[in-house]
C-alpha positions as CSV (number, residue, x, y, z in Angstrom):
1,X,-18.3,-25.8,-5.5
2,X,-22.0,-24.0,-5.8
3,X,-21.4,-20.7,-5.6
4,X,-24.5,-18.4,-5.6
5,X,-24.8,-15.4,-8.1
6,X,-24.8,-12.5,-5.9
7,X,-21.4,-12.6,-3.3
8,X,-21.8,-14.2,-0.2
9,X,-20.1,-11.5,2.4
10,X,-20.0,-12.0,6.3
11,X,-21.6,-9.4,7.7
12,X,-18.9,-8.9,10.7
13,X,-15.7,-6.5,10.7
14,X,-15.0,-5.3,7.2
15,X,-17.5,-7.3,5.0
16,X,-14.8,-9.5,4.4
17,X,-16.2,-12.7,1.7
18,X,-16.2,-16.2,2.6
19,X,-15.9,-17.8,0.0
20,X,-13.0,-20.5,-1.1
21,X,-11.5,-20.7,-4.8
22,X,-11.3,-24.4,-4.3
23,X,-12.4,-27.2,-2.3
24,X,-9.8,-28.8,-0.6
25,X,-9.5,-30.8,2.9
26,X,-8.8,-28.4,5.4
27,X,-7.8,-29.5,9.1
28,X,-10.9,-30.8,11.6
29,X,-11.5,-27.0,13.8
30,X,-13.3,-27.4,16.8
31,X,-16.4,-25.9,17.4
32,X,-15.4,-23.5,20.2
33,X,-12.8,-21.1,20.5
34,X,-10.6,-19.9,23.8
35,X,-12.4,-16.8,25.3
36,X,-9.7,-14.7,26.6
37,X,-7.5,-15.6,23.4
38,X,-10.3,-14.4,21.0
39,X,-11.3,-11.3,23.1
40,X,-8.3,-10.2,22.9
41,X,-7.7,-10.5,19.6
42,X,-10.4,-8.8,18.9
43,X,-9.8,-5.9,21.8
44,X,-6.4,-5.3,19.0
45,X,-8.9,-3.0,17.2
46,X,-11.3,-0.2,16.9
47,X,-13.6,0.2,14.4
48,X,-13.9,3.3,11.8
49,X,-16.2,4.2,9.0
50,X,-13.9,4.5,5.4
51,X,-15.1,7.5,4.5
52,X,-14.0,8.9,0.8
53,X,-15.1,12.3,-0.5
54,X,-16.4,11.1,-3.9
55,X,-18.5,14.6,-4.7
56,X,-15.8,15.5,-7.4
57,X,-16.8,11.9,-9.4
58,X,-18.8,12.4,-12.7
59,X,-21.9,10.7,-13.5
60,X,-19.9,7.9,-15.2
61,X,-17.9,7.2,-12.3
62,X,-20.5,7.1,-9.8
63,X,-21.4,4.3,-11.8
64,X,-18.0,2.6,-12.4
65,X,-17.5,3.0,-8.7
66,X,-19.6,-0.4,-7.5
67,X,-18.3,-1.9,-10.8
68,X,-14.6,-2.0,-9.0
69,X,-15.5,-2.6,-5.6
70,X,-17.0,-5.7,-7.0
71,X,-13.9,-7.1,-8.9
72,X,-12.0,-6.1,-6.1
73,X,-14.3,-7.9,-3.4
74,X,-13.7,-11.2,-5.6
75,X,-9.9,-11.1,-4.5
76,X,-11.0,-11.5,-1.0
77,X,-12.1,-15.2,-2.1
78,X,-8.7,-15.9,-3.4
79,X,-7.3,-14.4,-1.0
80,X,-8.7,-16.8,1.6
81,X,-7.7,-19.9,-0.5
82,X,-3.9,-18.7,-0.8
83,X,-3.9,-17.6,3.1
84,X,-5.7,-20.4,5.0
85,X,-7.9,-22.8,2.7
86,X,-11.3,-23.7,2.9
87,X,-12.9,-20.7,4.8
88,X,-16.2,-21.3,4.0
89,X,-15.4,-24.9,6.3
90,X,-13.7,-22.7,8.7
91,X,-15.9,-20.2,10.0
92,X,-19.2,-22.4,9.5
93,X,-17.2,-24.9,11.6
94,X,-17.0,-21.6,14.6
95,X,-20.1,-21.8,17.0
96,X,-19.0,-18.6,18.8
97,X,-19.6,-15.3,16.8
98,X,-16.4,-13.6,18.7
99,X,-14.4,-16.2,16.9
100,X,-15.7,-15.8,13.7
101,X,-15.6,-12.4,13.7
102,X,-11.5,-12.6,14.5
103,X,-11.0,-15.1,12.2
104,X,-12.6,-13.1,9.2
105,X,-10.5,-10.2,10.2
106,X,-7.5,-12.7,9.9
107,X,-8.4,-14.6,6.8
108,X,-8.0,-17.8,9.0
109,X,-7.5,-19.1,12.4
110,X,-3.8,-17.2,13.5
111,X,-4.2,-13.9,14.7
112,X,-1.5,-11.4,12.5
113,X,-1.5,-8.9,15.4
114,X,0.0,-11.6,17.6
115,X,3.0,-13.4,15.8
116,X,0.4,-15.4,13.8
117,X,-0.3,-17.0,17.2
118,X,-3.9,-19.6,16.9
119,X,-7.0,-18.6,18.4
120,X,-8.7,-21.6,17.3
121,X,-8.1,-24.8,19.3
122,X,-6.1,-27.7,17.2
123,X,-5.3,-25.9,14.4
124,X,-1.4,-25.9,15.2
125,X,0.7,-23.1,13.9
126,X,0.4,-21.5,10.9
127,X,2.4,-23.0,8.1
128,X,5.3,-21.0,6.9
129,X,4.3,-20.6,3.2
130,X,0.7,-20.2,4.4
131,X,-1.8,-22.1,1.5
132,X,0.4,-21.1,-1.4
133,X,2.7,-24.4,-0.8
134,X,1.9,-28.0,0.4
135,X,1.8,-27.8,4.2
136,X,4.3,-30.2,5.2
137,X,6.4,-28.8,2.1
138,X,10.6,-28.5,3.6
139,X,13.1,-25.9,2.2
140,X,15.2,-29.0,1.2
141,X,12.1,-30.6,-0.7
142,X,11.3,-27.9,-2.6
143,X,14.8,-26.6,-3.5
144,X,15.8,-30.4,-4.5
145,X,12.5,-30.1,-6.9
146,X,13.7,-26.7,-8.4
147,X,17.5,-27.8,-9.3
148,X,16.3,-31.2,-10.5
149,X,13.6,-30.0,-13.0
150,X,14.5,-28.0,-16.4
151,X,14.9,-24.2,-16.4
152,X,11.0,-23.7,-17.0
153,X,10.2,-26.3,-14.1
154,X,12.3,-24.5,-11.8
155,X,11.1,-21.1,-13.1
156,X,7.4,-22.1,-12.3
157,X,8.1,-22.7,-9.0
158,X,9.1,-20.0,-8.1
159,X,6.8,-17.8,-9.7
160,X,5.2,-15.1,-8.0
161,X,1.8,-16.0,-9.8
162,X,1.7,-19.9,-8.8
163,X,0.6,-22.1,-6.2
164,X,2.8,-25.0,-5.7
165,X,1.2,-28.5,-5.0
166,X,1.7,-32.2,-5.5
167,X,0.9,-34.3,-8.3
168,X,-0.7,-37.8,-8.1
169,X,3.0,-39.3,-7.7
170,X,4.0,-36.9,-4.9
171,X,5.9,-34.2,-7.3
172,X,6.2,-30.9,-6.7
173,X,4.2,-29.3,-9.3
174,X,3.1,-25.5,-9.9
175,X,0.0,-24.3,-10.9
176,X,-0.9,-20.9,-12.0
177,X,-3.4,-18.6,-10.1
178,X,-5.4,-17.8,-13.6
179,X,-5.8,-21.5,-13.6
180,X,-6.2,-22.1,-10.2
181,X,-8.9,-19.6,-9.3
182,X,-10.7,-19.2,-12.8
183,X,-13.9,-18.6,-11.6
184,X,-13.1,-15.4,-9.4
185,X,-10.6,-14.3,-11.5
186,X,-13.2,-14.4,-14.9
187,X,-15.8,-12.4,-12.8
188,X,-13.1,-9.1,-11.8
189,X,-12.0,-9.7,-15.6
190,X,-15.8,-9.1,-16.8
191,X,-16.3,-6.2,-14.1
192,X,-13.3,-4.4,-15.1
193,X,-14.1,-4.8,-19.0
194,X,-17.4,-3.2,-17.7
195,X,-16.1,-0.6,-16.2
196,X,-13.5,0.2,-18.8
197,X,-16.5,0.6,-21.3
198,X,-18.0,3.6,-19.5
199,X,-14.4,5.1,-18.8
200,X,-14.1,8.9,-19.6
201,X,-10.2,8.3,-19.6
202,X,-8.6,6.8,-22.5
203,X,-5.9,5.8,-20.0
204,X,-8.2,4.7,-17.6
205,X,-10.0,2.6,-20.1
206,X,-6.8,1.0,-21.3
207,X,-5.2,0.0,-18.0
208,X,-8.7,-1.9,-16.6
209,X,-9.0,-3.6,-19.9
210,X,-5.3,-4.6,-19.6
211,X,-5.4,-4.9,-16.0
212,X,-8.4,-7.7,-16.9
213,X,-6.1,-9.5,-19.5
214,X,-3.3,-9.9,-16.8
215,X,-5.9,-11.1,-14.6
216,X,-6.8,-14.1,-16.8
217,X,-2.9,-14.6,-18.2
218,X,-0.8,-14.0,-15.1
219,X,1.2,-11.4,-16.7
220,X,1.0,-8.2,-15.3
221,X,3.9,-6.1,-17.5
222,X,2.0,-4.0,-19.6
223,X,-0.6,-3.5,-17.4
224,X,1.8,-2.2,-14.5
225,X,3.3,0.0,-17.5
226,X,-0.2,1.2,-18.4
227,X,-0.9,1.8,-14.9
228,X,1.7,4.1,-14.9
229,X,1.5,5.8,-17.8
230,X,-2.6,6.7,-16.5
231,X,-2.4,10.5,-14.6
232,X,-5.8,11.9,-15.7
233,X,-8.1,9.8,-14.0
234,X,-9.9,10.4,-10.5
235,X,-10.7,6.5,-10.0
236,X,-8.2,4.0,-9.6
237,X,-8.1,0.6,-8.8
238,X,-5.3,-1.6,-7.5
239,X,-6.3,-5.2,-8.3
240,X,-4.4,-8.8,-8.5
241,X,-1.2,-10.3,-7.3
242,X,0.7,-7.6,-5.9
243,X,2.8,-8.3,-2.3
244,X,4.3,-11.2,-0.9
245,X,4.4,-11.1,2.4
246,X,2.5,-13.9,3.1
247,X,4.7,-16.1,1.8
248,X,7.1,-16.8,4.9
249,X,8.8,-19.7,3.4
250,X,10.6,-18.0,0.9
251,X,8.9,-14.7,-0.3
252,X,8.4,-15.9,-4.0
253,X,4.4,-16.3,-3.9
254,X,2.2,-13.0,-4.1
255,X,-0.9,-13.0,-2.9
256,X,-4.1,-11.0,-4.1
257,X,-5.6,-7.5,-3.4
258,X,-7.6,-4.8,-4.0
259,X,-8.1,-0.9,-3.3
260,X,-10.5,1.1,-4.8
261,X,-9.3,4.6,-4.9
262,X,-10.3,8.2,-4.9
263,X,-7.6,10.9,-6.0
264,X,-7.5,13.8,-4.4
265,X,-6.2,16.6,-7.0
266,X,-5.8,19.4,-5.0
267,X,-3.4,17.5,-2.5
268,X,-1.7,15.5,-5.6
269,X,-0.6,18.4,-7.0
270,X,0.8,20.0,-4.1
271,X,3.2,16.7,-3.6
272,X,3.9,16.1,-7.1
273,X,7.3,18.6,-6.3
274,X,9.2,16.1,-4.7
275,X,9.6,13.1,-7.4
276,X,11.4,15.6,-9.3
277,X,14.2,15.8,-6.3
278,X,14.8,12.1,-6.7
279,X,18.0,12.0,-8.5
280,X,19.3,14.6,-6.5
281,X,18.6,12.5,-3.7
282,X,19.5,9.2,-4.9
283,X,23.3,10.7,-5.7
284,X,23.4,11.8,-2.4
285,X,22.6,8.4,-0.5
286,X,25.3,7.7,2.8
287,X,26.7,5.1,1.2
288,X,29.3,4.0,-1.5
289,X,28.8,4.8,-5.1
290,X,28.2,1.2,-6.4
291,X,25.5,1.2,-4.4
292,X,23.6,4.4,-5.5
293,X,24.3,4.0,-9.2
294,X,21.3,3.2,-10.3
295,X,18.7,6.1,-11.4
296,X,15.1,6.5,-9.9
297,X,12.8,6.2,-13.0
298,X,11.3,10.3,-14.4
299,X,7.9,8.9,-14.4
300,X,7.8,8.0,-10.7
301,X,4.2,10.0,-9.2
302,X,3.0,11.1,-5.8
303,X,-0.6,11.4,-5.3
304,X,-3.0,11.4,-2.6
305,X,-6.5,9.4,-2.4
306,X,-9.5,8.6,-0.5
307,X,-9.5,5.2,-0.1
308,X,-13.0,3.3,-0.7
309,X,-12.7,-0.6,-0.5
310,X,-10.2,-2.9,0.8
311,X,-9.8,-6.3,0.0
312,X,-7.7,-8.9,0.1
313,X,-4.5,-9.1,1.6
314,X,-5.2,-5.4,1.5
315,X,-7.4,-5.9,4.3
316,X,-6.0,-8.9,6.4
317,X,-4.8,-7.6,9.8
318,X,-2.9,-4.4,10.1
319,X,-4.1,-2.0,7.2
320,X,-1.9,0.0,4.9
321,X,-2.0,3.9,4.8
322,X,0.1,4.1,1.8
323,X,1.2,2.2,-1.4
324,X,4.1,2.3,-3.8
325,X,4.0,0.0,-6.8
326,X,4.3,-1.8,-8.9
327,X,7.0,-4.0,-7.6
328,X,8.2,-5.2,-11.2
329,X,11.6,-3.7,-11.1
330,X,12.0,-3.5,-14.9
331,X,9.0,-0.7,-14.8
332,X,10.4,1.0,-11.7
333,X,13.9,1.5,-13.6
334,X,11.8,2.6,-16.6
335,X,8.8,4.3,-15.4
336,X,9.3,4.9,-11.6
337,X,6.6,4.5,-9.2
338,X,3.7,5.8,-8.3
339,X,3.0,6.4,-4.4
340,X,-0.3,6.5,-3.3
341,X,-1.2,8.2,0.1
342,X,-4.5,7.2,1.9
343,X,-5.6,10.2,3.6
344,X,-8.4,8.7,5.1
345,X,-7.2,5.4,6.6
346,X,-4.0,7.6,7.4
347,X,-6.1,10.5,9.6
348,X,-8.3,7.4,11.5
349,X,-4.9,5.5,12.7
350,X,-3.4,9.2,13.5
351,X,-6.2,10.1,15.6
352,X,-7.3,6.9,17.3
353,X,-3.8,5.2,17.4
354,X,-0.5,7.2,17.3
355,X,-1.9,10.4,19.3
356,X,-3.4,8.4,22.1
357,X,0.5,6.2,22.1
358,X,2.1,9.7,22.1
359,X,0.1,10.6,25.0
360,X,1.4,7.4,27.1
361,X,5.2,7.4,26.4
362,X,6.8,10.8,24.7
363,X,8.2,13.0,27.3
364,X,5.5,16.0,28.0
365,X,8.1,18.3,26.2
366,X,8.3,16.9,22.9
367,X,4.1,16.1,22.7
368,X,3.8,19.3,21.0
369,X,5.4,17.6,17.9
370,X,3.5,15.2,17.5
371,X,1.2,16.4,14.2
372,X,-0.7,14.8,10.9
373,X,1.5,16.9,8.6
374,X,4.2,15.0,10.2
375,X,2.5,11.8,10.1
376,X,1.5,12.5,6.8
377,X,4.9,13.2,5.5
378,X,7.0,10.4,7.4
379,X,4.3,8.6,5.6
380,X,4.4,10.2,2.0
381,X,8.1,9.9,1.8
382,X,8.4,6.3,3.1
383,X,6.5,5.6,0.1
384,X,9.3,7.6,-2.2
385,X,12.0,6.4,-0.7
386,X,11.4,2.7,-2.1
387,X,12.6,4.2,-5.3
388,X,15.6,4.9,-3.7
389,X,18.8,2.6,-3.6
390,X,19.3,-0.2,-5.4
391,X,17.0,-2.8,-7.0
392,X,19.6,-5.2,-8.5
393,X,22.4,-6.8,-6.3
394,X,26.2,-5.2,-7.7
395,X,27.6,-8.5,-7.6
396,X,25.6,-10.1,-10.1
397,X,23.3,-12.0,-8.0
398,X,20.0,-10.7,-9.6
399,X,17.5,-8.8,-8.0
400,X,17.9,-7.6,-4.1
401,X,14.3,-9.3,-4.3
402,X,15.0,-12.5,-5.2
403,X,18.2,-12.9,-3.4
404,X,16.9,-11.8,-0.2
405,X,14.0,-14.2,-0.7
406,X,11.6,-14.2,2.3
407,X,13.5,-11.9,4.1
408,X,13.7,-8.8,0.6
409,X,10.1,-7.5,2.3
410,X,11.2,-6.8,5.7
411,X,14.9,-5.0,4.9
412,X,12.9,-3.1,2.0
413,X,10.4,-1.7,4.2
414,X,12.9,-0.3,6.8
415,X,14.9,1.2,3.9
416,X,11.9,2.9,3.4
417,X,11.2,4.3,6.8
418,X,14.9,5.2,7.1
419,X,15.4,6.4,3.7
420,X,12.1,8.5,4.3
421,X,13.2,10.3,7.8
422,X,17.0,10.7,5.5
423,X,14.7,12.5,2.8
424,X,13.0,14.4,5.0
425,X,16.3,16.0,6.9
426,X,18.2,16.4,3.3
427,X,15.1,18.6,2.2
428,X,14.9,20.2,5.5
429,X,18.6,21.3,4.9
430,X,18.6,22.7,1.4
431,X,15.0,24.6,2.0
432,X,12.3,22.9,0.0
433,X,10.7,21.6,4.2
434,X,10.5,24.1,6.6
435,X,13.5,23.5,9.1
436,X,11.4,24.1,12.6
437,X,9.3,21.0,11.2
438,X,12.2,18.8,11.6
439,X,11.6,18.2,15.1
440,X,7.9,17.0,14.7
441,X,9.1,14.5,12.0
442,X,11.4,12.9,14.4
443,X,9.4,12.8,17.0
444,X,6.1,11.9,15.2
445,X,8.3,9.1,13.4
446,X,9.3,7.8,17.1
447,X,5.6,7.8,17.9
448,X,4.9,5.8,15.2
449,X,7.5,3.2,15.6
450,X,6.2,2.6,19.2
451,X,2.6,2.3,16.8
452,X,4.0,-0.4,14.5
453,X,6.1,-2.7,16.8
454,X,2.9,-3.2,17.6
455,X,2.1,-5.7,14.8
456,X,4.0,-8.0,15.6
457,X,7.0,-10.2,14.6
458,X,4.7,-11.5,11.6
459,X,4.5,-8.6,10.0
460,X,6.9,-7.0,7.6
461,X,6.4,-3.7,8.6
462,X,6.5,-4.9,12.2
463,X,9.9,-6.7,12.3
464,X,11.5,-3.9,10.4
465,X,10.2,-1.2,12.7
466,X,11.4,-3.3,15.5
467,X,15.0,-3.2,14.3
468,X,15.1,0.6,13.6
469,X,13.9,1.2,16.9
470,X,16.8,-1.1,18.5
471,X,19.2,0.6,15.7
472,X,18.5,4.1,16.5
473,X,18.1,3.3,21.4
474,X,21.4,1.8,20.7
475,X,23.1,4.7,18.9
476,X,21.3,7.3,21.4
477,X,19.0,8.7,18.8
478,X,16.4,8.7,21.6
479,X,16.5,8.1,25.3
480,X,14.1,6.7,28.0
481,X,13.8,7.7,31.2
482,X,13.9,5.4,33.7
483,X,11.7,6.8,35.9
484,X,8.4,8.1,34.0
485,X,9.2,5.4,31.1
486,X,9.0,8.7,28.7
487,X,11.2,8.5,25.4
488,X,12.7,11.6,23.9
489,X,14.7,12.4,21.0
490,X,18.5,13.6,20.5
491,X,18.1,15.7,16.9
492,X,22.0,15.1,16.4
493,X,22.4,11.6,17.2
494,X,19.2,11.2,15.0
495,X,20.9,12.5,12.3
496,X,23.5,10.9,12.1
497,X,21.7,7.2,13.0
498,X,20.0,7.6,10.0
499,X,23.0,7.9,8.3
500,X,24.4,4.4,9.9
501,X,21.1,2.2,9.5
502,X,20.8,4.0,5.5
503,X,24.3,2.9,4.5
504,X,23.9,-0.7,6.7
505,X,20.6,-1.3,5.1
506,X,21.8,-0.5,1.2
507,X,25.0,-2.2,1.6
508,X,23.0,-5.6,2.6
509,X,20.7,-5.1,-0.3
510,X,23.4,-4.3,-3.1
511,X,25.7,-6.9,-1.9
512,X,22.8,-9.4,-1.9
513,X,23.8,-10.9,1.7
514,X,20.8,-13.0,2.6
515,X,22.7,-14.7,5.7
516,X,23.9,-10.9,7.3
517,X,20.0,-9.7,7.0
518,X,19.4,-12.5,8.9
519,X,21.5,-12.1,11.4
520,X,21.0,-8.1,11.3
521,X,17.1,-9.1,11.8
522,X,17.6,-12.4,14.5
523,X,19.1,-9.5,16.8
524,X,17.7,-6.6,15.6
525,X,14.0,-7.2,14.9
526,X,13.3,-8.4,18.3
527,X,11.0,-7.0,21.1
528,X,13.5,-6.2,24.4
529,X,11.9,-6.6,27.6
530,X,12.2,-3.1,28.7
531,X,9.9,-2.5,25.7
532,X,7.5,-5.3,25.9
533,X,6.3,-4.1,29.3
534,X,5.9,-0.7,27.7
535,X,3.5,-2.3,25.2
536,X,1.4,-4.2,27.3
537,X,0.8,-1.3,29.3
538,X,-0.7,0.3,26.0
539,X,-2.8,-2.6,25.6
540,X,-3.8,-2.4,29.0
541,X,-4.7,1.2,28.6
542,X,-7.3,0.2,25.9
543,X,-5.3,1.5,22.9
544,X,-5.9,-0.6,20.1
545,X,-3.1,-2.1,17.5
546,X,-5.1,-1.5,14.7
547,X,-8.1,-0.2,12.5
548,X,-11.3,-2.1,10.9
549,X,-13.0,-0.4,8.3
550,X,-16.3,-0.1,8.1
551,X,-16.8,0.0,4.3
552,X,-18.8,-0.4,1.0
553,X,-20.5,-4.0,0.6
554,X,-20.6,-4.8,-3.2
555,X,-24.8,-5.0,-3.8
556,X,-24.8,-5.8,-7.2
557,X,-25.4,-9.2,-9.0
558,X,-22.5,-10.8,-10.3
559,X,-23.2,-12.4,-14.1
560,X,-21.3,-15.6,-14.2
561,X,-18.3,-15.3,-17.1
């Protein structure tokens, strides 16, 4: 496909690239789009500026800084490719602006706020394993192809870093992304080896120029280790295949990203205390030792950023306030993680978001609790509490990851928020948080459940929200009442419910049990009436779901690789 040297960026929402890796027949999309449907999608957001205090950069970052929002920008394009197809087709195909606009947002034609629900007329429902499988692909098919093949066959296909398509006789066949999307990929590679060059860090410079190796090999384990081992820098960059929750199907297939970052010093080193209570922490998990045995890795870092560009599945829908990576489990074990806390995109969805849902259904009493140091902490120690637990099943059934499959995301993302609010009550007890705080976490964490339900049963975070919330009404660790429709919450029955849904959520995780996280989630991570009346009301009120940043727009000519 022509593709023209500087990057061709729609200039709606986010200045989110259009783009498409590959050209491939995507389905017939009619020219018009249901009103109401798209207005609403796009009444789901308000729009803020991404703001990022850069004034402590040197002269050499300032100029490394459009060097990474370019290579990141190029993960939108791949991005696209693995989430929808063809987008270029798709949003030329749009003749009403409203529609386009949503569908850039979305990276396609299903709107992520709203179950993945289509806004655009015969498109049909979003395929399970999005673009990164053949759409008419079955479990049966693909799981008969991966016990019929040889070990490396098999091994392919399920790769995180491979798209899996048919061959010319109908085979299941993978392919791997630094094949697949060469052209984008040799471009981030170049800007990253540009960048590296005027790098004042010898870390720094070592990670992008790895970080551009992995890019081009699909192998990402000394890069993640370099990443890692890199504290002195102000810059960062988070680039490649890093989550995989797009992939529905079966949660194998991660899907591209970028952030380019800004570190805060001042507030890094005020958090940096708290990796060190890890262990501590770990050994003291509500649950039975085989399932706390492993160790959090020493090298695990908190730090907080400024965040400057989103890209990617980064950007796609709901937008994340805070990061902990890398996923490779090895490294975790080894070198910890690093959690990354975006002050910026945090402070917008505090203030436009969680206050003005605080307002509507927290009982008058308990508003005063509601606070960004709470917010910012629920937040920050989400983000740690990933390293807690367990990473490998006890029973010998690999990775908590890969025997969870599709369902390892949303379990792992309410261990963190539970894990986090357990954290935050054991440091509460032993001093190192001040114990009248306690209360505002709590509450401020209720608030923000009632904020992420919000996004919807297609979302990760969204499901797994959903089920702590139905976890912690049924054992009383808040109540409604019936007449105002205000929640409050019960400190001791909080307690101890984080207790319950901590030692619940590590035991299905250590023991591997795909079918009872299914079940847990089939009757846990749904909406109950009571509470979907609450939430349209919010939506009636003119409180949006989520954020759209207004952000940086790579200027600079891209040199072919």
């Amino acid at each position: 496909m022509h593709r023209s040297r500087l990057p061709r960026v729609a200039a709606i929402g986010a200045a989110i690239l259009i783009t498409n890796a590959c050209d491939k027949p995507v389905p017939e999309v009619p020219m018009t789009s249901p009103v109401e449907t798209v207005a609403a999608g796009l009444a789901r957001y308000t729009t803020v500026p991404l703001v990022a205090d850069t004034t402590a950069l040197t002269p050499a970052e300032r100029q490394m800084l459009p060097l990474l929002i370019a290579a990141a920008n190029e993960m939108n394009e791949i991005y696209w490719d693995q989430a929808y197809g063809n987008g270029d087709s798709l949003l030329a195909s749009l003749g009403d602006t409203n529609a386009r606009r949503l569908a850039a947002i979305n990276y396609g034609p299903w709107d992520r706020l709203d179950d993945d629900r289509p806004f655009v007329a015969g498109v049909g429902a979003k395929p399970a394993g999005a673009n990164l499988y053949p759409h008419d692909i079955t479990t049966s098919e693909f799981d008969a192809a991966v016990a019929a093949g040889p070990a490396a066959h098999a091994d392919s296909l399920k790769s995180l870093y491979t798209l899996v398509r048919r061959d010319s006789a109908g085979r299941l066949i993978a392919i791997p992304y630094h094949l697949a999307f060469a052209q984008p990929l040799g471009r981030a590679a170049s800007l990253l080896r540009e960048a590296a060059a005027l790098a004042e860090s010898a870390a720094l410079r070592r990670y992008l120029n790895l970080r551009a190796d992995a890019l081009l090999s699909d192998d990402f384990h000394a890069s993640d280790l370099a990443w890692m081992e890199m504290e002195d820098n102000t810059l960062d960059i988070v680039i490649g295949p890093i989550e995989t929750y797009e992939d529905q199907l079966y949660g194998y297939k991660a899907a591209n990203e970028g952030y380019v970052l800004v570190k805060d010093r001042e507030w890094s080193r005020r958090l940096a205390h708290y990796i060190d209570l890890l262990p501590g922490l770990q050994r003291g998990l509500p649950v039975a030792e085989e399932y706390r045995r492993e160790t959090p890795g020493s090298g695990s870092q908190l730090n907080a950023y400024d965040a400057v560009y989103y890209a990617g599945q980064a950007n796609a829908g709901a937008k994340t306030i805070a990061i902990n990576l890398p996923n490779d489990e090895e490294v975790q074990l080894t070198k910890g993680t690093r959690r990354l806390q975006l002050k910026n995109a945090m402070r917008a969805k505090f203030d436009r978001i969680l206050v003005p849902i605080a307002g509507e259904l927290i009982v008058p009493e308990q508003q005063g609790n509601i606070t960004f140091d709470a917010f910012f902490a629920n937040t920050m120690f989400h983000e740690v509490a990933h390293g807690l637990g367990i990473k490998n099943t006890i029973n010998g059934g690999g990775t908590v990851r890969t025997a969870l499959k599709e369902l390892a995301s949303g379990l792992e993302e309410e261990k963190a928020d539970v894990l986090g609010l357990y954290m935050v009550t054991q440091l509460t007890g032993n001093g190192e948080l001040p114990a009248e705080q306690l209360m505002d976490n709590y509450v401020t964490f209720l608030a923000g459940l009632f904020r992420s339900v919000r996004f919807g049963a297609s979302d990760a975070h969204g499901i797994a929200n959903m089920a702590t919330f139905n976890f912690f009404q049924d054992e009383a660790a808040f109540s409604r009442d019936s007449t105002t429709g205000r929640y409050s919450v019960n400190m001791a029955r909080m307690q101890q419910a984080v207790n319950d849904l901590s030692a619940r959520i590590l035991t299905l995780q250590g023991d591997g049990d795909y079918a009872g996280v299914g079940e847990f989630m089939r009757t846990m991570g749904v909406v109950r009436p009571e509470l979907q009346g609450e939430l349209a009301a919010l939506a009636n009120k003119g409180i949006p779901v989520d954020v759209i940043f207004e952000q940086a727009t790579p200027a600079r000519t891209l040199a072919t690789p």
